[in-house]
VEXFI-106771 format. One record per residue: residue in three letters; x, y, z of N, C-alpha, C in turn. Coordinates in steps of 0.02 Angstrom, whole numbers, plus 50000, padded with zeros to 5 digits. Layout:
% VEXFI-106771
["ALA",[X,Y,Z],[X,Y,Z],[X,Y,Z]] ...
% end
This chain:
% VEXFI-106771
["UNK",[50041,49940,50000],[50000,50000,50000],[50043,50063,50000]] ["UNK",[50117,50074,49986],[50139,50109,49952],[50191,50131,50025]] ["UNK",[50191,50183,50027],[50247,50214,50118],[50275,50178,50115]] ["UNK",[50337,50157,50079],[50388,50095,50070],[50451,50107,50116]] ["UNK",[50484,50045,50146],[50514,50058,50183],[50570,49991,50194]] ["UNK",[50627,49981,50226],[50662,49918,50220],[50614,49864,50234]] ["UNK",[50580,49852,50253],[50534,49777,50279],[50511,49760,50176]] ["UNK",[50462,49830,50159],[50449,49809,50081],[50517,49803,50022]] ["UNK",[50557,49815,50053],[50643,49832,50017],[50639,49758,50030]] ["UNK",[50649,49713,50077],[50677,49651,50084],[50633,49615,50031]] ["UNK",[50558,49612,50043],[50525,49565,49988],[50546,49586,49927]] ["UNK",[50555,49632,49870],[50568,49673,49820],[50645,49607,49816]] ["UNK",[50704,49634,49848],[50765,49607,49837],[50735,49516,49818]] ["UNK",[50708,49502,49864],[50711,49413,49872],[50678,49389,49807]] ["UNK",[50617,49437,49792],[50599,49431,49728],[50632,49430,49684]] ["UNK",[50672,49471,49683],[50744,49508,49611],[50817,49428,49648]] ["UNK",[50798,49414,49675],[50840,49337,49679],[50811,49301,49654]] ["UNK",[50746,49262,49652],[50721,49214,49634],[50694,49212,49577]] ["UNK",[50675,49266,49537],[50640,49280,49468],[50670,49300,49425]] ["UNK",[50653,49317,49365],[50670,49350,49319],[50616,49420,49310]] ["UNK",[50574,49414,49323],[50545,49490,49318],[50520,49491,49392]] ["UNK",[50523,49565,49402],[50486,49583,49471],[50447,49640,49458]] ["UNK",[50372,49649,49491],[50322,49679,49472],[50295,49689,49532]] ["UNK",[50299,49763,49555],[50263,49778,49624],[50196,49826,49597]] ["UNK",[50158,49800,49661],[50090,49836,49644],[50097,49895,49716]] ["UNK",[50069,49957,49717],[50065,50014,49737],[49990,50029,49745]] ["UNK",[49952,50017,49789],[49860,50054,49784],[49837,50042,49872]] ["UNK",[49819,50099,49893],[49801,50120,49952],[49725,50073,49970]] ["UNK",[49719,50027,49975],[49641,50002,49954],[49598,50013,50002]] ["UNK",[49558,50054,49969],[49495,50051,50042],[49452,50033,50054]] ["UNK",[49455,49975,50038],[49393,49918,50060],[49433,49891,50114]] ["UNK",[49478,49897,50126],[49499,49828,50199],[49516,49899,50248]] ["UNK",[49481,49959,50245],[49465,50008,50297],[49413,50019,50322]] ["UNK",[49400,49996,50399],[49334,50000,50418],[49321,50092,50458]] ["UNK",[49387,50126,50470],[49374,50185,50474],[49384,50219,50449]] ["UNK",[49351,50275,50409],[49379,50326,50346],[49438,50379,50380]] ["UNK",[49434,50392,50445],[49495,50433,50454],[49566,50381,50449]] ["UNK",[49568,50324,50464],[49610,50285,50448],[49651,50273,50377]] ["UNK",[49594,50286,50337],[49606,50290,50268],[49652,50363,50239]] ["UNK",[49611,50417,50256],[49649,50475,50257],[49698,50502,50278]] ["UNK",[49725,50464,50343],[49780,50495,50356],[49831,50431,50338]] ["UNK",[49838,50381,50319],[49859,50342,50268],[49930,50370,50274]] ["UNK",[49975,50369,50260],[50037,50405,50242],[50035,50382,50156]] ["UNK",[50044,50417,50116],[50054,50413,50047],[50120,50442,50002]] ["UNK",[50161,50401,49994],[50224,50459,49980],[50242,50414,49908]] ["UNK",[50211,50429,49838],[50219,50404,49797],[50283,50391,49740]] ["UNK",[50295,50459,49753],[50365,50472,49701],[50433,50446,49750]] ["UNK",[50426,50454,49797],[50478,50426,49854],[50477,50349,49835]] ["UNK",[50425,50307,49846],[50419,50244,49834],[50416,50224,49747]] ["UNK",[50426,50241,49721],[50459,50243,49640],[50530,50256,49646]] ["UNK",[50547,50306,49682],[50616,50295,49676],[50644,50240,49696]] ["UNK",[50632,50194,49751],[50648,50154,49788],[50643,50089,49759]] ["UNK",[50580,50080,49748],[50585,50026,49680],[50643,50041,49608]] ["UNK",[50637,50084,49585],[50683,50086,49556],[50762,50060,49561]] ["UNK",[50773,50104,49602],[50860,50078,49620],[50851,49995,49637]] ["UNK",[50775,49955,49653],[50792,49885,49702],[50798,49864,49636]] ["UNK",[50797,49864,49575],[50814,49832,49503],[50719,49818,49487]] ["UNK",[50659,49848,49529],[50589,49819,49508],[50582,49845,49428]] ["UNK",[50561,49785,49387],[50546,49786,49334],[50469,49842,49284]] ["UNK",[50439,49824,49328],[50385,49868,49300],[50334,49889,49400]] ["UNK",[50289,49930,49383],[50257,49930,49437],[50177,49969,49416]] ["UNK",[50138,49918,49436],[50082,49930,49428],[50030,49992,49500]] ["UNK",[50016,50045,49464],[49991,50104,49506],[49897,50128,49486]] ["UNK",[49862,50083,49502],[49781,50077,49482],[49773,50126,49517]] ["UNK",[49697,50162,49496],[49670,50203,49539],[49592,50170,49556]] ["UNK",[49576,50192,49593],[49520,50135,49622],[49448,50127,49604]] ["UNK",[49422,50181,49529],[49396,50153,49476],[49414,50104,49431]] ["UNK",[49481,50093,49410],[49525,50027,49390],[49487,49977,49419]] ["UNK",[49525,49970,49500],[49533,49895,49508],[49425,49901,49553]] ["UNK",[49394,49947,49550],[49327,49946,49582],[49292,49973,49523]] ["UNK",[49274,49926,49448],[49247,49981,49395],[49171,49968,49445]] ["UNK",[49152,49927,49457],[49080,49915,49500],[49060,49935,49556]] ["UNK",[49100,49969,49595],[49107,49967,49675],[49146,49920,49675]] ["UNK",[49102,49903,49752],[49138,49850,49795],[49084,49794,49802]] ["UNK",[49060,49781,49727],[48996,49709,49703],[49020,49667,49727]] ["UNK",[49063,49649,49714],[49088,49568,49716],[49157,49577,49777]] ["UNK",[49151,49502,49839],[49214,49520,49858],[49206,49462,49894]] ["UNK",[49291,49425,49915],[49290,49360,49940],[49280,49386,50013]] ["UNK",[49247,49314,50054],[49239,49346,50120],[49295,49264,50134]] ["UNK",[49281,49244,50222],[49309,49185,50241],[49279,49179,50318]] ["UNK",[49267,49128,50355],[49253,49114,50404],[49278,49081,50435]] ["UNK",[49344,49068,50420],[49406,49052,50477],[49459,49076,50516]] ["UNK",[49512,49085,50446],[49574,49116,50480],[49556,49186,50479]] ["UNK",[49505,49193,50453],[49483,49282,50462],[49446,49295,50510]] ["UNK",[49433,49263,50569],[49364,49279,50617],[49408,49314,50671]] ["UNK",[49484,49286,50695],[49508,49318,50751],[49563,49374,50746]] ["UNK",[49587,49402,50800],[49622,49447,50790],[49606,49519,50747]] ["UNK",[49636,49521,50691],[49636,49563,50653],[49560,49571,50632]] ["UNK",[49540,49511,50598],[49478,49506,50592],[49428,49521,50634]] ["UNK",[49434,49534,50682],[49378,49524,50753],[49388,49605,50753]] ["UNK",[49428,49631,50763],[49433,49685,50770],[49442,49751,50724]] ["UNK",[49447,49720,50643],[49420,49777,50615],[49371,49742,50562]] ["UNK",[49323,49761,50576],[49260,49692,50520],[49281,49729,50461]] ["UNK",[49277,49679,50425],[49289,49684,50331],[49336,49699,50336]] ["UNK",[49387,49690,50364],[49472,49715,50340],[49503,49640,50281]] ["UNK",[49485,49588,50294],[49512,49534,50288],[49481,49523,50198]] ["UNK",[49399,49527,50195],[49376,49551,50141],[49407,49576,50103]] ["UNK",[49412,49636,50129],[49439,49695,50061],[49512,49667,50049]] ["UNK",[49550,49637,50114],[49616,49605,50082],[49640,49576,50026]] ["UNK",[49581,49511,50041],[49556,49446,49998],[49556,49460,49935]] ["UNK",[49496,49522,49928],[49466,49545,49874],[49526,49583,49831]] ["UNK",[49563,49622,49845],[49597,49654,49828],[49675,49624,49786]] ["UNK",[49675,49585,49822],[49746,49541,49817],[49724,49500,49752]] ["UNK",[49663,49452,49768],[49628,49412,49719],[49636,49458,49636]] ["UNK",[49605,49510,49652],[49616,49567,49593],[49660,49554,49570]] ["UNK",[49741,49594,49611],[49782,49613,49586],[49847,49554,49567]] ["UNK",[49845,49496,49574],[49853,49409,49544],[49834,49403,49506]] ["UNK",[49755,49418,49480],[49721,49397,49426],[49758,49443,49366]] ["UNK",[49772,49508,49388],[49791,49562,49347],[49894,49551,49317]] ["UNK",[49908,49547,49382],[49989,49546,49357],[49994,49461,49331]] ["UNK",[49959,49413,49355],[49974,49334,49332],[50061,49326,49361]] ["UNK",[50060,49338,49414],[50104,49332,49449],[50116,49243,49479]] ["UNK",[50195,49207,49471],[50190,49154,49488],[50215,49134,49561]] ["UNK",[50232,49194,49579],[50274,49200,49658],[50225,49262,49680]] ["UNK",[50207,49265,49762],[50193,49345,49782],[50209,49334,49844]] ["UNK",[50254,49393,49859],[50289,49395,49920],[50270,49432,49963]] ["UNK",[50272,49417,50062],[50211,49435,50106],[50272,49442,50179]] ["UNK",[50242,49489,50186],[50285,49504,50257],[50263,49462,50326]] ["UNK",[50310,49426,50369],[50279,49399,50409],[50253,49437,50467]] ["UNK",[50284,49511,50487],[50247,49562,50513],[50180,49544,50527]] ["UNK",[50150,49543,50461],[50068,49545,50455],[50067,49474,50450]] ["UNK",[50089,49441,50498],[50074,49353,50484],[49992,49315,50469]] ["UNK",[49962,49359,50508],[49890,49329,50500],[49864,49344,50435]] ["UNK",[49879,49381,50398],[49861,49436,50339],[49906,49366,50303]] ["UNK",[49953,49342,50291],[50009,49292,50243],[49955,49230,50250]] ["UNK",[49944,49214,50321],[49899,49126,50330],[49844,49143,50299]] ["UNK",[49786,49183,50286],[49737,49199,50255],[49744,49208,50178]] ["UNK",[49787,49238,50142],[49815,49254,50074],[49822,49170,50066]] ["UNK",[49868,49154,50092],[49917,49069,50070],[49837,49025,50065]] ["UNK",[49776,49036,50123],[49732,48991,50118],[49700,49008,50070]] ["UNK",[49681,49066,50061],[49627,49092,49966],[49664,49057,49936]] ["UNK",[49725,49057,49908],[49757,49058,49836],[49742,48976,49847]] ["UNK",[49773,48924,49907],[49754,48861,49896],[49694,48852,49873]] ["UNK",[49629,48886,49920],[49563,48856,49920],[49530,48879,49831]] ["UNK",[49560,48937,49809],[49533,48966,49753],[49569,48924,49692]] ["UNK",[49619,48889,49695],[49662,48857,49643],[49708,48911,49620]] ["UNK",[49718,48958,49627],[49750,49011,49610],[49832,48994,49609]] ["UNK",[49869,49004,49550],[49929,48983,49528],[49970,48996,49563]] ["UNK",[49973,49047,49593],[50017,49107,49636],[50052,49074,49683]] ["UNK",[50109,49056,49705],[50139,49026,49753],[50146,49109,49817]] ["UNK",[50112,49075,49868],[50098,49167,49916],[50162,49146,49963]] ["UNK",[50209,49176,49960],[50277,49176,50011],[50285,49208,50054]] ["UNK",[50306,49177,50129],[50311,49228,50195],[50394,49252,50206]] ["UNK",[50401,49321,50209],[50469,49345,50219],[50463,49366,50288]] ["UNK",[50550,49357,50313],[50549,49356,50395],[50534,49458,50414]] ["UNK",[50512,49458,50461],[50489,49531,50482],[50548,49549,50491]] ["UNK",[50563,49642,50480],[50615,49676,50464],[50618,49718,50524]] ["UNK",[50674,49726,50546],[50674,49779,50619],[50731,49815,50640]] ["UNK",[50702,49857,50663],[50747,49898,50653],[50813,49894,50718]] ["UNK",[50847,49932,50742],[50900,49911,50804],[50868,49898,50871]] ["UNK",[50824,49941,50882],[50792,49920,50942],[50717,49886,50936]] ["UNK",[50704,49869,50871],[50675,49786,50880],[50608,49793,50868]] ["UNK",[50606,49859,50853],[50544,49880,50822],[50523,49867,50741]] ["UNK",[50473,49844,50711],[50452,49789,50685],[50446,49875,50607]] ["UNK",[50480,49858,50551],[50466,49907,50497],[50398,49910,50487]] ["UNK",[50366,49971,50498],[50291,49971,50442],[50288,50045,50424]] ["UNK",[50217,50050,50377],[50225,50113,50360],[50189,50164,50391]] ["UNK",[50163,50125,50461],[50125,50173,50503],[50173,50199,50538]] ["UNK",[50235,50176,50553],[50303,50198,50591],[50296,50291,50587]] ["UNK",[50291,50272,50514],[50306,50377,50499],[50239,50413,50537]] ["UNK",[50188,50397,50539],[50140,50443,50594],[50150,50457,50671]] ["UNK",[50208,50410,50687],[50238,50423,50755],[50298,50459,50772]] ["UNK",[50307,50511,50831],[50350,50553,50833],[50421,50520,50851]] ["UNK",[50450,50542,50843],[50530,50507,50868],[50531,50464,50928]] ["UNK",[50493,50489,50955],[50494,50474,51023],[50460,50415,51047]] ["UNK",[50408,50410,51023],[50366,50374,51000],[50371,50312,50963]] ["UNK",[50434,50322,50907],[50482,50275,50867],[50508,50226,50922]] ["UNK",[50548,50230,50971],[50578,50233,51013],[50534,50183,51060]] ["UNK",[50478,50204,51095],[50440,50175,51145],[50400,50122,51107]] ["UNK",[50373,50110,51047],[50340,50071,50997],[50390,50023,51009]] ["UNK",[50449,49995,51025],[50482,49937,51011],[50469,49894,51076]] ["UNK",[50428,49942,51119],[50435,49905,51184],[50361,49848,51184]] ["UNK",[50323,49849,51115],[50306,49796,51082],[50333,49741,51069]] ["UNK",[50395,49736,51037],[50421,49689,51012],[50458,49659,51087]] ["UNK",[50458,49686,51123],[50511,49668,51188],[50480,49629,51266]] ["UNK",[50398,49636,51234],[50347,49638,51274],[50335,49554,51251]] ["UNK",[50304,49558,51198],[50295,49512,51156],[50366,49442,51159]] ["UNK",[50415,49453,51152],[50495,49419,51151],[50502,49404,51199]] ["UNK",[50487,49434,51279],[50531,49391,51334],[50474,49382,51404]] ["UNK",[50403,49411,51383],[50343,49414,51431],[50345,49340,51447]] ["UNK",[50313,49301,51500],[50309,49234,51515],[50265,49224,51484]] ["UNK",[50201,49271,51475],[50160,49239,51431],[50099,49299,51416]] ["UNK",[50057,49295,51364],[50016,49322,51328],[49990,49379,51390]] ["UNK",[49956,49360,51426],[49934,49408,51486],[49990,49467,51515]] ["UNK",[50044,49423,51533],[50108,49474,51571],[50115,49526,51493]] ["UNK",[50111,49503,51457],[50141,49549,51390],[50096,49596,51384]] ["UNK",[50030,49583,51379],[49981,49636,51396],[49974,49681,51454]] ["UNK",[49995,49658,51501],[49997,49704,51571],[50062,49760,51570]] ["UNK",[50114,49714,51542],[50160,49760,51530],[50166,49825,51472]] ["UNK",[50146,49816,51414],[50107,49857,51377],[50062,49893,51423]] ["UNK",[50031,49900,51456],[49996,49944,51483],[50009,49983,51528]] ["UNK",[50068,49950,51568],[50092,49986,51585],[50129,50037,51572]] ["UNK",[50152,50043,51525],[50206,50095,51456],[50150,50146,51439]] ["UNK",[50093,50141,51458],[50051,50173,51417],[50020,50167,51350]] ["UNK",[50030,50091,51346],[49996,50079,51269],[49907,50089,51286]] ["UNK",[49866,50082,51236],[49789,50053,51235],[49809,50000,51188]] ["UNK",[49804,49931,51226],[49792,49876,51200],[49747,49840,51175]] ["UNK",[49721,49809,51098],[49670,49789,51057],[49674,49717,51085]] ["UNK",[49733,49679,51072],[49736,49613,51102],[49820,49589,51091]] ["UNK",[49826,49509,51143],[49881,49504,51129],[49857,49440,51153]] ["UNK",[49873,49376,51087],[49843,49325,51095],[49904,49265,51043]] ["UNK",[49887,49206,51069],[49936,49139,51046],[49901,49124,50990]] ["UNK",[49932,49125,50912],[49909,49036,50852],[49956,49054,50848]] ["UNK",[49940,48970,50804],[50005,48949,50758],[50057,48960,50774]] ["UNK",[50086,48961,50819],[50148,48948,50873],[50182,49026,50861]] ["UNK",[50137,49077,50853],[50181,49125,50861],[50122,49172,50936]] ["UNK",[50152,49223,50955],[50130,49265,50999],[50111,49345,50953]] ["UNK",[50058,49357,50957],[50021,49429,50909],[49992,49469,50962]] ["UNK",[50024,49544,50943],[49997,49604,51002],[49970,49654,50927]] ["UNK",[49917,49685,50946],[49901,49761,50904],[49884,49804,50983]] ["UNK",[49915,49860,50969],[49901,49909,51008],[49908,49990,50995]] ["UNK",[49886,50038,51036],[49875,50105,51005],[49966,50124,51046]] ["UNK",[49967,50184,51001],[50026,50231,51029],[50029,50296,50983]] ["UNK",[50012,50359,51006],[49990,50398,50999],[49942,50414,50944]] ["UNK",[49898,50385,50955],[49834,50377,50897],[49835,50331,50851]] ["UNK",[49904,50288,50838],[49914,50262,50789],[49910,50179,50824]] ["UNK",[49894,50157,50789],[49871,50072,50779],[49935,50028,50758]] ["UNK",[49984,50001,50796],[50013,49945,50778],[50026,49866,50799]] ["UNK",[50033,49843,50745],[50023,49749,50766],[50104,49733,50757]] ["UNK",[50127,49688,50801],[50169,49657,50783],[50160,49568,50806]] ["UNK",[50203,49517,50807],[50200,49476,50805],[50282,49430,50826]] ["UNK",[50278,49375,50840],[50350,49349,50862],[50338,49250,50859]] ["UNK",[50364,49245,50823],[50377,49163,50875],[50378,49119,50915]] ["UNK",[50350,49094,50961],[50359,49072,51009],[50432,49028,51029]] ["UNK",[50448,49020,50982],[50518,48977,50971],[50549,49019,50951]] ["UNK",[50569,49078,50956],[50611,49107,50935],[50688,49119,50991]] ["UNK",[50753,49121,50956],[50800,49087,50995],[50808,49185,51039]] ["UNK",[50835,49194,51090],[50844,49243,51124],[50875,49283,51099]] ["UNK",[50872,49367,51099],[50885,49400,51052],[50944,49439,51075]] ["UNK",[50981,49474,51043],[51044,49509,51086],[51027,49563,51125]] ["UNK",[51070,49582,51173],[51056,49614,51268],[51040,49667,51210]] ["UNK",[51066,49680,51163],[51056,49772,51126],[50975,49773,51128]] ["UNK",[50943,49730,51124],[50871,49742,51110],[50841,49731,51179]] ["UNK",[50863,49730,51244],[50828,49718,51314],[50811,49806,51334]] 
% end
């Protein structure tokens, strides 16, 4: 969705290893926004993220506007009643939809035989990987490891709506999440920092927190097996 940053730099490169053409798509979609101020304050920095593709060697890059990929509205759109009911799903209705829907689109459009997925948004990768199986869809959907920065804070492009400072205290997510005894202590401790916490809950053997910090909404996610990380990040 465009605000590009090293986490989307890493999928771009792995792509430009494994392929011969690489083709990034760029579109703010707002069907998987259930609040319109959410949508608007969006960070959008387009010519910045052209440059960036550029120098990563991306081959072409597809930039729809949302009569393109919505000539109908929003008629038609995949829903799911599994890996979409919790978490993310639970907590912003139709986000997972407009995902589905959107992605489904933009596969059908590039005929892409690889598409590469940040594990950041892990629940967002297990939902994608299950459409493309359940739909027959050619697309092999690939999870890349989450990108972070020194103090362990997880790349996204909501990062830029937070003040420096803010940059800074957001990692105490990832630190919460990494060495808490367990799902509850990680939440208590988050709260204590001053987060507003959405949830912080166990699948699929990893540990997932979304929480507020200064108006802004972030999720991160971790491993449960993940091996101990260096004292720089305590």
């Amino acid at each position: 969705m465009g605000a590009l940053h090293p986490g989307h730099g890493s999928l771009v490169e792995r792509c430009r290893r494994e392929n011969e053409i690489v083709v990034a798509t760029l579109f703010v979609n707002p069907t998987q926004f259930n609040d319109p101020s959410d949508l608007q304050k969006y960070p959008r920095t387009l010519e910045a993220d052209l440059e960036l593709l550029e120098a990563l060697g991306t081959d072409d890059v597809f930039c729809p506007d949302t009569a393109t990929l919505y000539p109908n509205g929003y008629a038609f759109r995949v829903i799911s009643d599994s890996l979409a009911t919790v978490m993310e799903g639970r907590s912003r209705p139709g986000f997972f939809d407009g995902v589905m829907t959107v992605v489904l689109k933009l596969l059908n459009i590039i005929q892409a035989d690889r598409a590469y997925f940040g594990e950041k948004d892990y629940q967002q990768w297990k939902v994608l990987h299950a459409m493309a199986a359940d739909l027959f869809l050619p697309t092999e959907i690939l999870a890349c490891p989450t990108i972070r920065t020194a103090s362990g804070l997880a790349e996204s492009s909501r990062n830029a709506l937070l003040t420096a400072g803010g940059r800074q205290k957001a990692a105490e997510i990832y630190r919460a999440l990494r060495f808490a005894p367990t799902a509850d202590v990680a939440r208590q401790q988050l709260e204590a920092e001053g987060f507003r916490v959405d949830y912080v809950e166990e699948h699929w053997g990893r540990r997932f927190a979304a929480a507020f910090l200064e108006g802004v909404r972030l999720i991160d996610n971790v491993p449960l097996e993940e091996p101990e990380c260096s004292s720089a990040l305590m």
